[in-house]
C-alpha positions as CSV (number, residue, x, y, z in Angstrom):
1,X,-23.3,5.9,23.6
2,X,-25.8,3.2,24.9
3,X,-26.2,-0.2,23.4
4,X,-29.1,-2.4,23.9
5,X,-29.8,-5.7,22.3
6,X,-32.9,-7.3,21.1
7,X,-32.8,-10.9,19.4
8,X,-35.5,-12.2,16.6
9,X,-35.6,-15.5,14.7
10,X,-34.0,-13.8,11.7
11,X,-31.7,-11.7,13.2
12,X,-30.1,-9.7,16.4
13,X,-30.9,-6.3,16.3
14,X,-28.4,-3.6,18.2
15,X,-29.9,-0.2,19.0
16,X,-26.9,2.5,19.6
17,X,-28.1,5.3,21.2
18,X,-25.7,8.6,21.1
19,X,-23.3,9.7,18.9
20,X,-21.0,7.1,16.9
21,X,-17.4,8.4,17.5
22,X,-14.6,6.0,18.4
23,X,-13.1,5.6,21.9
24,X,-14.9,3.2,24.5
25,X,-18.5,3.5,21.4
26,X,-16.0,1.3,19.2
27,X,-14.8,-1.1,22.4
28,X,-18.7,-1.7,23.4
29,X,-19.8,-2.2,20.0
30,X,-17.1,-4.5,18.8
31,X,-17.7,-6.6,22.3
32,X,-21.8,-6.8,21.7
33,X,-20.6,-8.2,18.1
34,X,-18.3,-10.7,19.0
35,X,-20.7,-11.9,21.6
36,X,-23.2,-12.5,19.0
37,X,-20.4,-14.5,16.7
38,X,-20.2,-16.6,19.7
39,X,-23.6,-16.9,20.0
40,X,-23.9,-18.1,16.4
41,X,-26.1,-14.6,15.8
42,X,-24.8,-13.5,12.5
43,X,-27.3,-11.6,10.9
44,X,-27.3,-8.1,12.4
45,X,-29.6,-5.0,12.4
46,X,-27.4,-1.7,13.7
47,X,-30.7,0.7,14.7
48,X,-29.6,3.8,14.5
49,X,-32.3,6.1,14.8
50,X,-30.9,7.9,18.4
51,X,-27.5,8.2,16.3
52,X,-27.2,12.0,15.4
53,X,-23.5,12.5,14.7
54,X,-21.0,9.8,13.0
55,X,-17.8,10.5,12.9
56,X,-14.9,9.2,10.7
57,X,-13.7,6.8,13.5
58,X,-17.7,6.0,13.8
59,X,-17.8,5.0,10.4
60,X,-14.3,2.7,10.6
61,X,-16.4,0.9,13.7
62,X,-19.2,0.3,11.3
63,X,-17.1,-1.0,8.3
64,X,-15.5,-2.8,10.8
65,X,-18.4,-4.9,11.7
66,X,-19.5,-5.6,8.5
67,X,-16.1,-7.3,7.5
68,X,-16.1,-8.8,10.6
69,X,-19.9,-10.0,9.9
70,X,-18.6,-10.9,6.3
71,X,-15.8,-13.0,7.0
72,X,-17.9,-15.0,10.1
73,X,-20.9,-16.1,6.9
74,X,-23.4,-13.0,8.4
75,X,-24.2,-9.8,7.4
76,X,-24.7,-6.3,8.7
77,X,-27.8,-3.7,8.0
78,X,-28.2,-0.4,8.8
79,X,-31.7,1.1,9.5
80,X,-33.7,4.7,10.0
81,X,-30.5,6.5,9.9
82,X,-30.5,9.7,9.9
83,X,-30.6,12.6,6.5
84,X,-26.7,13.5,8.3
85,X,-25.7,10.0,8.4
86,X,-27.2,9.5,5.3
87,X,-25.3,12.5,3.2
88,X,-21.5,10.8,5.3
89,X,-22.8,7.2,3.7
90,X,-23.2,8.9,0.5
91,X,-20.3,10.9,0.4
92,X,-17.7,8.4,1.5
93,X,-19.8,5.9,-1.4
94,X,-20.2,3.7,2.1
95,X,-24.3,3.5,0.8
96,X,-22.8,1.3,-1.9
97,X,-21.3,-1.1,0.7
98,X,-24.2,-1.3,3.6
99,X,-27.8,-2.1,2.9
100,X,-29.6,0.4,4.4
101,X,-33.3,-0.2,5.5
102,X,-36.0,3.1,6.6
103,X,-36.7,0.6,9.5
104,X,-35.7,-2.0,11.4
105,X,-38.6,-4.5,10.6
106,X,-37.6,-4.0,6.6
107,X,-34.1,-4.9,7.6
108,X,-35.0,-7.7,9.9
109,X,-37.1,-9.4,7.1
110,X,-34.4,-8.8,4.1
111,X,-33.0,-11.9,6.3
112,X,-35.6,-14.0,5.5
C-alpha cells in the first residue's frame, strides 16, 4: 500500500493506494497520523478510491485512527470508497461510526 499526503486549510487529506490489510499498511498509516497529531493536523480525509480490498485487520487500522483522531479533539472521514468497502462498512454497522463522503472535496468541506 502507498500513502501520499496532501494538506488544505480545513484538513489533511491521506490518499492509500492498495489494499488495506494489516502488517507494515497498519505501521505506515498509524506513523502518517501521528505525524499529523504532531503537527496539530487533526481533521483527516482517508481517500480511498485506489483501495479495492479491506480486510478485517484493515478495518481495526481504520477504527484505530478514528479513536485515535477522537481522543486528540479531530476527526476522521472516509471518501469514494468503494460498493466492497461499502457492503464491509455496512455489515460490520462501521457506516454508523465513520462519516463517509462520495468525494474528498465533500469531506474536506464538512470541516468547515
Amino acid at each position: 500500500m502507498k500513502v501520499k499526503i496532501e494538506e488544505t486549510y480545513q484538513a489533511a487529506i491521506i490518499e492509500l493506494k492498495g489494499n488495506l490489510i494489516g502488517g507494515e499498511n497498519a505501521k505506515l498509516f498509524r506513523e502518517k497520523l501521528y505525524e499529523l497529531i504532531d503537527q496539530n493536523k487533526k481533521n483527516l480525509v482517508v481517500d480511498m478510491t485506489d483501495v479495492k480490498l479491506v480486510s478485517s485487520t484493515g478495518i481495526g487500522i481504520l477504527i484505530s485512527g478514528y479513536t485515535t483522531l477522537k481522543n486528540a479533539g479531530g476527526d476522521l472521514k472516509l471518501a469514494h470508497i468503494s460498493d466492497k468497502v461499502q457492503g464491509v462498512l455496512n455489515i460490520t454497522k462501521l457506516n454508523q461510526i465513520f462519516n463517509i463522503y462520495d468525494n474528498v472535496d465533500e469531506a474536506v468541506k464538512s470541516f468547515s
